[in-house]
Every structure is written in structure tokens, then in C-alpha cells.
C-alpha positions as CSV (number, residue, x, y, z in Angstrom):
1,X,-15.0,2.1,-42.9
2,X,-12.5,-0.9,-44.2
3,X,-10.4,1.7,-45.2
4,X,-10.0,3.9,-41.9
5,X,-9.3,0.5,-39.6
6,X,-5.8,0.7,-40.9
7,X,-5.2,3.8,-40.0
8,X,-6.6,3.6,-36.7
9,X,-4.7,0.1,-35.8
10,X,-1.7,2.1,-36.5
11,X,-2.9,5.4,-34.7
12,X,-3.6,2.9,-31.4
13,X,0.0,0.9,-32.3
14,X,1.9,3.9,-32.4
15,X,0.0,5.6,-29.2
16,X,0.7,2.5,-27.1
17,X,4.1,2.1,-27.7
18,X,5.0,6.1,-27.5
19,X,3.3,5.9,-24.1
20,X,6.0,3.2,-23.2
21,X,7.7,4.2,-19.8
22,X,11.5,4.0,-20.2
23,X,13.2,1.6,-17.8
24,X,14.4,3.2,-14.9
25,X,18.1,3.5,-14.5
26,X,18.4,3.8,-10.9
27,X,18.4,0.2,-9.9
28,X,21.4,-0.6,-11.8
29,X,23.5,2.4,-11.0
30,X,23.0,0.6,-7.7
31,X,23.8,-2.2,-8.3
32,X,27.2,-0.8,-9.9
33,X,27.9,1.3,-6.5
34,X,27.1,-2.3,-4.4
35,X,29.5,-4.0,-6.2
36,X,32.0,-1.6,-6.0
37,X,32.2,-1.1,-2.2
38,X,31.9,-4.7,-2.5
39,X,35.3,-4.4,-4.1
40,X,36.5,-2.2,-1.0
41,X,35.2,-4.3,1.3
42,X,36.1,-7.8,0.1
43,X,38.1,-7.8,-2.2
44,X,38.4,-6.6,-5.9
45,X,38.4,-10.3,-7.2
46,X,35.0,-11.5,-4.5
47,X,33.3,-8.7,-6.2
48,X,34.2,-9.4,-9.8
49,X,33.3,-13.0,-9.4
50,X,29.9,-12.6,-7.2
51,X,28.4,-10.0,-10.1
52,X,29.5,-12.1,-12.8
53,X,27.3,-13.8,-15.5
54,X,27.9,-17.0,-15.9
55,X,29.3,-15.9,-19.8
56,X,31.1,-13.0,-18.7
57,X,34.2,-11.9,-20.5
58,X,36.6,-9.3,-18.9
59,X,38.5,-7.7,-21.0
60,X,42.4,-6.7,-19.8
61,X,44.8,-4.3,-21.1
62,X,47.7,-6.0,-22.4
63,X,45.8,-9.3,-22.1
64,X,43.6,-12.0,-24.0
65,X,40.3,-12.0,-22.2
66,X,38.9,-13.8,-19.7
67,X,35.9,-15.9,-20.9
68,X,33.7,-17.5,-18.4
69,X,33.2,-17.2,-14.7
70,X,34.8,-20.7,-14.0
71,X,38.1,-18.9,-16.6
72,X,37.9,-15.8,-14.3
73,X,37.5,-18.1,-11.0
74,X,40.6,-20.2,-12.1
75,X,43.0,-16.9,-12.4
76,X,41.7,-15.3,-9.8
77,X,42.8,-18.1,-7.3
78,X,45.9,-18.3,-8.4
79,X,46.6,-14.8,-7.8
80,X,46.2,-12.4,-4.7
81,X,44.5,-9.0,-4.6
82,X,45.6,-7.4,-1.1
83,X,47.5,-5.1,-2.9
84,X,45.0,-3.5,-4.9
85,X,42.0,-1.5,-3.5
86,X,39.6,-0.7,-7.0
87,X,37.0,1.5,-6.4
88,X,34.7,3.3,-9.2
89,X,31.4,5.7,-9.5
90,X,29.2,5.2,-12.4
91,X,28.8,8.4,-14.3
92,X,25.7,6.9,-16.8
93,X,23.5,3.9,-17.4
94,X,20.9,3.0,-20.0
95,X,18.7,0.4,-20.0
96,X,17.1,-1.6,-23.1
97,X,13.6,-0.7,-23.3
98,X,12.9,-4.6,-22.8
99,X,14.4,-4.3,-18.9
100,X,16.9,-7.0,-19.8
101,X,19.7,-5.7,-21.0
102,X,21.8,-2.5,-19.7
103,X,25.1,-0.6,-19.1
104,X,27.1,1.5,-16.8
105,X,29.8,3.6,-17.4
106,X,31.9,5.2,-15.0
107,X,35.4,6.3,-13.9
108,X,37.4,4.0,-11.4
109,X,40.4,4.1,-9.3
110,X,43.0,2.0,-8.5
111,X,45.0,2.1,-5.3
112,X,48.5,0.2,-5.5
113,X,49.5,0.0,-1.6
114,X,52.9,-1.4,-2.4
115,X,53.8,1.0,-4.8
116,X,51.6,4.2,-2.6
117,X,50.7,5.3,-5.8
118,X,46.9,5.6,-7.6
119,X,45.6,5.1,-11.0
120,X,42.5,6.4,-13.1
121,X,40.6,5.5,-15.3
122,X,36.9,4.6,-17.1
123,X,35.2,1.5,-17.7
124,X,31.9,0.2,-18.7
125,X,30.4,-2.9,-18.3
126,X,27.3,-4.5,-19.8
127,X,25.0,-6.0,-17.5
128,X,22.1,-8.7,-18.5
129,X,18.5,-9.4,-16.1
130,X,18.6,-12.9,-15.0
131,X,15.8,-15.1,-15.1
132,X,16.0,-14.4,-11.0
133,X,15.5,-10.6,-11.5
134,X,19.2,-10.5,-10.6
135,X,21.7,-8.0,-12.5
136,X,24.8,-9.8,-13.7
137,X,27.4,-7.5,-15.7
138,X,28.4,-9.9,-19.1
139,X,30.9,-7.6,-20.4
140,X,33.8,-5.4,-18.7
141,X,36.4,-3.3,-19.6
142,X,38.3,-0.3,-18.9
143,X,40.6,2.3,-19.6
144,X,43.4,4.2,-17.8
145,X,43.4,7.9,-18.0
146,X,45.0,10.9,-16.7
147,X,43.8,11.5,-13.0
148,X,40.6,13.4,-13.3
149,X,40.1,16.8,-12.9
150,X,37.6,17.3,-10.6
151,X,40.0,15.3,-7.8
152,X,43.2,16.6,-8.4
């Protein structure tokens, strides 16, 4: 008998944590379409700063990083957004199997009203679960690409 209670410890260990339900994406793909017609609506730089963690770092092209939602609070008053309408779709999310940490990834596009013109690209950002049951992303960044097929 001593010898079959390890085996069936693992056997119920193993059963239990097979039978764990993965997280369910749909709450932070959401989220990620909120804050982007936030971004329509508001302002690209309301947005960015209301689903901020307080940690955040925002990676730029061309750039050193902004680190810190006071950092990112600090440029973005000191700079104007009216000219830019950013808009995106996540395309895929995952979530940790401990509901606390997650992604989206997605493509996004930029409208430049002084220049008429628009840019594409993809980003992902890494959100965290805060101790409100808030989603905050932590980590952004994106790419340009070529305009993507399916809208030219």
C-alpha cells in the first residue's frame, strides 16, 4: 500500500492540474479594443496614460524608452496629439495560466491629418491584473509595416 500512495498523489496532482481551465482571452482583447477607441475618441495620449501601469515602459522607434507613467505623463504634456488619430485591432491574446499576466498583439494605424497620409503597422503590449482586477498594459511597442493586405 505505502508504495501505491505515490503513485496515486501524482495520478490526483497531475489529474487536477490537466483539468485546469485556461484563462479566457476575451476580457482582454476588450479591453485592448476599449482603449483603442479610447484613442479615437480622446486622444492617443488620454488613452496611453489611463491604461498605463504605474511601471509601464513604451518603447519608441528611433527613441530611448519611456519609463514610468509620471515619465510618459511629463512628455506627453509637453507635446500635442490633434494631429494624429491611432487606432488598432488586436489580432491575438494569451493569458498566463495564473490570470495575472497577458498580451495582445495586433496591427494599428496611424492617421497623420496634416500630412493626409496613413501608416501601418503591429504592436504588442504586455498587460499585468491589478490588485483591483483592473488590466494595465506594462509593456508597449510597435512596428511599422507595409499597409496590410486585406485593406488595400
Amino acid at each position: 500500500m505505502k508504495t501505491i500512495l505515490p503513485f496515486l498523489f501524482a495520478f490526483i496532482l497531475v489529474g487536477c492540474t490537466s483539468l485546469q481551465k485556461k484563462p479566457d482571452t476575451a476580457e482582454l482583447i476588450s479591453i485592448d479594443l476599449e482603449f483603442s477607441n479610447m484613442s479615437v475618441d480622446k486622444g492617443l495620449f488620454t488613452a496611453f496614460l489611463h491604461y498605463a501601469g504605474d511601471s509601464v515602459i513604451k518603447l519608441r522607434e528611433g527613441k530611448f524608452p519611456i519609463i514610468g507613467k509620471n515619465e510618459m505623463a511629463l512628455i506627453y504634456q509637453s507635446s500635442s496629439d490633434s494631429g494624429l488619430v491611432l487606432k488598432w485591432k488586436p489580432l491575438r491574446a494569451e493569458i498566463s495560466m495564473s490570470n495575472d499576466l497577458g498580451y495582445t498583439f495586433g496591427e494599428w494605424e496611424l492617421y497623420l491629418k496634416e500630412k493626409d497620409t496613413t501608416l501601418y503597422g503591429n504592436y504588442v503590449s504586455i498587460w499585468k491584473k491589478q490588485a483591483d482586477g483592473s488590466w494595465k498594459y506594462i509593456l508597449d511597442t510597435g512596428v511599422n509595416t507595409p499597409k496590410p493586405a486585406a485593406t488595400q
